[in-house]
N, C-alpha and C positions, 0 to 999 in steps of 0.2 A: 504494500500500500504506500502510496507518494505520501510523506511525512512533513509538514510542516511547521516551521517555530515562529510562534507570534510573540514578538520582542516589546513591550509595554510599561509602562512606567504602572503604580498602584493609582497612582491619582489619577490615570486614564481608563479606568477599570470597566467604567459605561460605557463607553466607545469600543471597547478592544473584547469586552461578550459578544457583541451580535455580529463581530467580524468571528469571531470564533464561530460561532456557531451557523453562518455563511458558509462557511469553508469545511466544515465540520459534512452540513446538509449536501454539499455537490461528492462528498465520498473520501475529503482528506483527513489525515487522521493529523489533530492539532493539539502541537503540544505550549501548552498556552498559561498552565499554573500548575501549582505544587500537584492537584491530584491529576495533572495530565502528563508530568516526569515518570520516567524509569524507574522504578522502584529499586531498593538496597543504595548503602552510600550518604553520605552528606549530600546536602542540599546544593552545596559549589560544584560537588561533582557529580551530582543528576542534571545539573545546568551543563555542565560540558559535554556527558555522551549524549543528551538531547539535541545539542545545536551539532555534536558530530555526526548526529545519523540525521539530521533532517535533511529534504530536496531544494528546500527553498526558505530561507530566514526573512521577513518581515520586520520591520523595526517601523514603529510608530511613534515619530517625531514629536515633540512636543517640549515646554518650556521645559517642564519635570522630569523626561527621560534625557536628557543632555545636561541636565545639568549636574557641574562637579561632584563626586562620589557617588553618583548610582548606582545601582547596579545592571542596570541596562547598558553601561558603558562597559563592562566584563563582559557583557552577552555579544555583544555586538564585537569585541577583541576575539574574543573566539569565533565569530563567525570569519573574520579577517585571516585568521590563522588558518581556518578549514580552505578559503577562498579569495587567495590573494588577490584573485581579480574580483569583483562583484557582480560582474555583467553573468545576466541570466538567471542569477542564482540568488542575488539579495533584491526586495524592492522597498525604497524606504517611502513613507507616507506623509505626506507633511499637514498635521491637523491642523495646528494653528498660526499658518503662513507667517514660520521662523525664516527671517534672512541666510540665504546661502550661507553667507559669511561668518554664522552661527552653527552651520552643520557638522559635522563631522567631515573630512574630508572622504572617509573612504566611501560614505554616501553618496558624495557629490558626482563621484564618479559614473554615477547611471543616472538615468531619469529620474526625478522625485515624481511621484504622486502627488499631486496637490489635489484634497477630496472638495469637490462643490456640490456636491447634492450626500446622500445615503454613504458615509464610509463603505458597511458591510456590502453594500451592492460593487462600489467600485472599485473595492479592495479585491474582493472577489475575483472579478471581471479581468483587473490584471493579471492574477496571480495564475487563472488558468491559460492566458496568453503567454508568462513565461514559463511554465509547466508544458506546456506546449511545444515551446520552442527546444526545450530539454530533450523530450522524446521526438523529436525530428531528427535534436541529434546522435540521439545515440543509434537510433533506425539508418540514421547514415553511415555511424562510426562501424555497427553490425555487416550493411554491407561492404564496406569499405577490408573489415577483415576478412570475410568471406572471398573478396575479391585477391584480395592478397596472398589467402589461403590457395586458392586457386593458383594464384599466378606464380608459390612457391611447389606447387608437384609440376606443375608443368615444367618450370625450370628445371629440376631433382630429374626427371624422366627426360631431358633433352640431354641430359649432362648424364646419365648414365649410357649415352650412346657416343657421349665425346670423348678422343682420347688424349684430349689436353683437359689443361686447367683452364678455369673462368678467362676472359680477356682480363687484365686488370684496369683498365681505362672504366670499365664498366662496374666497378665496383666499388660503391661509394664509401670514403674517408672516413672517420672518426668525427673531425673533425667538422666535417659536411654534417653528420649526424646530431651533431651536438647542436649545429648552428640554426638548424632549422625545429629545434624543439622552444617550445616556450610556457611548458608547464615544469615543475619541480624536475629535478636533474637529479639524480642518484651522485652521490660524493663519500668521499671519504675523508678524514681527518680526526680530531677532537675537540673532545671542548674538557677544560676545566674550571670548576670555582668554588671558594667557599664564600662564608657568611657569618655575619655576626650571629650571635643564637636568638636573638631576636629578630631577627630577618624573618619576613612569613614567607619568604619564596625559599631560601637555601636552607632553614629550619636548626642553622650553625654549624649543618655539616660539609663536608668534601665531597664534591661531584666530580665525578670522572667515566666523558662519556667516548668512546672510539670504538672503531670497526669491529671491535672484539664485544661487546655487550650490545651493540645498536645499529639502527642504517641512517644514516644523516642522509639530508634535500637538502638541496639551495632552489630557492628562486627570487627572480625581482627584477629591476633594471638597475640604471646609474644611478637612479635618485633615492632606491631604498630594496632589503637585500634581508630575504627573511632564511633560515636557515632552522629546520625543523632533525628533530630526532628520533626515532621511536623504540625503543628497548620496552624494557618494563612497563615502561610509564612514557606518552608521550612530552617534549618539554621543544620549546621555540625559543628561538633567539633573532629579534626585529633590530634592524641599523638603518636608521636614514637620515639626509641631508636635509637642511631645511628646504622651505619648494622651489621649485626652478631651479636646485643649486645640483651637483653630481658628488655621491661619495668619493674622495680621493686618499691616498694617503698622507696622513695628519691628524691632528688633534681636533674633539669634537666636545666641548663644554657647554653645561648647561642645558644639557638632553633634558625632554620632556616623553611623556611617553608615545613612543611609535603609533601613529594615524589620529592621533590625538595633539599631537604638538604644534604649538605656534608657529604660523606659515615660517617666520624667520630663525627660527629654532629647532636645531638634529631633534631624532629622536630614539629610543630606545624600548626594550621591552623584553626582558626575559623573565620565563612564564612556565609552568609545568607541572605535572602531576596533580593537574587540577587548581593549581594555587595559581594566581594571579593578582595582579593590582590596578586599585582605581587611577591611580595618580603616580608620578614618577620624576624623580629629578636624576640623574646620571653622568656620566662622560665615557666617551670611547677615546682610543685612537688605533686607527688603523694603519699597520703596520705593511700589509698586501693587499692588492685587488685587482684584479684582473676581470675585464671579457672581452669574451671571444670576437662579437660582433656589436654591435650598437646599443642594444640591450639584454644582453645574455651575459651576466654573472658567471666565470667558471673559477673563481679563486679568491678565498677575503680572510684575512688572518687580521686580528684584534685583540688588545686589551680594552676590558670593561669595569665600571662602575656602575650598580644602579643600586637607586634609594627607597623602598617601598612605601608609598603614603608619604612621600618626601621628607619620610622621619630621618633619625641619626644613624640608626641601623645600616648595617652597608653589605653589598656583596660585589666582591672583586673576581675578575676569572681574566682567562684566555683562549683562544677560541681558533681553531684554521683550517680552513675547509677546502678541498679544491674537486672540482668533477672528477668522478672517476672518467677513466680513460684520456683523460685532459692533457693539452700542452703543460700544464705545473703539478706540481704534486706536494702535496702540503708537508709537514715535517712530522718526524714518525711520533713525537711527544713534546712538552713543552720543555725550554731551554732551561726554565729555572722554577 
């Protein structure tokens, strides 16, 4: 069943039932409050594999849900994590026509809804147009494998009659490979950090994550460059310049947290095992970076800072990553 997470502030609670219950009546199964989460778990972490297994996140805009420490802003950072891009997948609603310039950025980045008549009717209304668009694609992605399928026995059966090898002209590069992907990229390297013991994200302990316990991603462009891990426990690591600006290598002070931060302000964001934060002050500096083409990430090695709730508590690490099969290869541990 297509699953969907309707993202809502409490004070919006009138408005965001009879979208539930909209979207509920056309067959989707919405996960909208405490008794429509996943059962076992704390409450932070039924909020996470909810927004991990849903088709489509909703976020309904308003003065209450934006603003500083909600917790709609953790909902909406996971949905960022599951879905670096937004297109297709997140629609956000704007009830009470907030200034762009008030939005979140990673919002801005698709269509907002602006509602003028019946929320539930045109919340609706969208949400099965991009739900739509979803299963076109995957109907295409289907045949497209199928096609492929196909087109690798027939090659296997032209080639069990040849008594050479492939032409090598005809067989595409690594690096051809790499450049024409533009979702998460399989990597290798590590990350290390610890933390104060009042830290809520590093909990005081030593984290130590590489090829031997986990599979690290990269994805991102030049302006910002997330790098996710999955072992035991899923846990992210977000770096970005301020807007318009490109990561380089150098010093980055004064982090606020990644998709959240001041147009003219980096940003930051390490998050995991369910633990997250509302708010963020930090610094990086980046030591490596590399990509391959215009905006394809295949190398970023870093020390970090981040402050949870902008309190005194602190958690420092290191961090370097490079594509497997990549022109770089990251360093097999850290130096010091």
């Amino acid at each position: 069943m297509t699953t969907i997470f309707l993202c809502h502030a409490s004070d919006d609670k009138p408005i965001a039932e009879p979208i539930q219950l909209a979207l509920s009546s056309a067959g989707y199964e919405v996960f909208y409050d405490e008794n429509s989460l996943p059962p076992g778990g704390d409450y932070h972490d039924r909020i996470y594999r909810a927004i991990m297994k849903c088709d489509l996140f909703i976020f309904l805009i308003s003065e209450a849900s934006i603003a500083p420490g909600r917790y709609t802003l953790t909902e909406l950072a996971f949905a960022r994590r599951k879905w670096p891009s937004p297109v297709n997948r997140v629609l956000p609603v704007n009830l009470e026509s907030i200034p762009t310039r008030d939005i979140p950025h990673y919002l801005t980045a698709v269509t907002i809804l602006s509602v003028k008549g019946s929320p539930a009717a045109e919340v609706r209304q969208s949400a099965e147009v991009l739900l739509s668009i979803q299963r076109k694609k995957k109907r295409k992605l289907w045949f497209m494998v199928a096609a492929a399928l196909g087109s690798i026995i027939l090659v296997i059966s032209f080639m069990v009659f040849r008594s050479q090898g492939p032409d090598p002209e005809q067989v595409p590069n690594e690096d051809a490979l790499i450049s024409e992907s533009r979702g998460p990229l399989p990597a290798n390297g590590y990350v290390k950090f610890t933390s104060d013991p009042s830290d809520y994200i590093g909990q005081g302990k030593e984290h130590n994550f590489s090829d031997k316990n986990g599979i690290f991603s990269i994805v991102g462009d030049k302006n910002s460059i997330s790098i996710n891990f999955e072992g035991d426990d899923h846990w992210s690591f977000d770096f970005a310049a301020p807007r318009d600006k490109e990561l380089t290598v150098g010093e980055y002070w004064s982090a606020q947290r990644a998709a959240f931060n001041n147009p003219v302000k980096p940003g930051i964001d390490i998050s995991g095992a369910g633990r997250g934060c509302n708010r963020i002050s930090g610094k990086f500096d980046i030591t490596q970076i590399e990509f391959l083409d215009s905006n394809t990430p295949i190398r970023f090695a870093a020390e970090f800072e981040q402050h949870c709730e902008e309190g005194e508590s602190k958690l420092i690490g290191i961090i370097d990553i490079a594509v497997k099969n990549g022109p770089t290869k990251p360093l097999s541990g850290p130096s010091r």
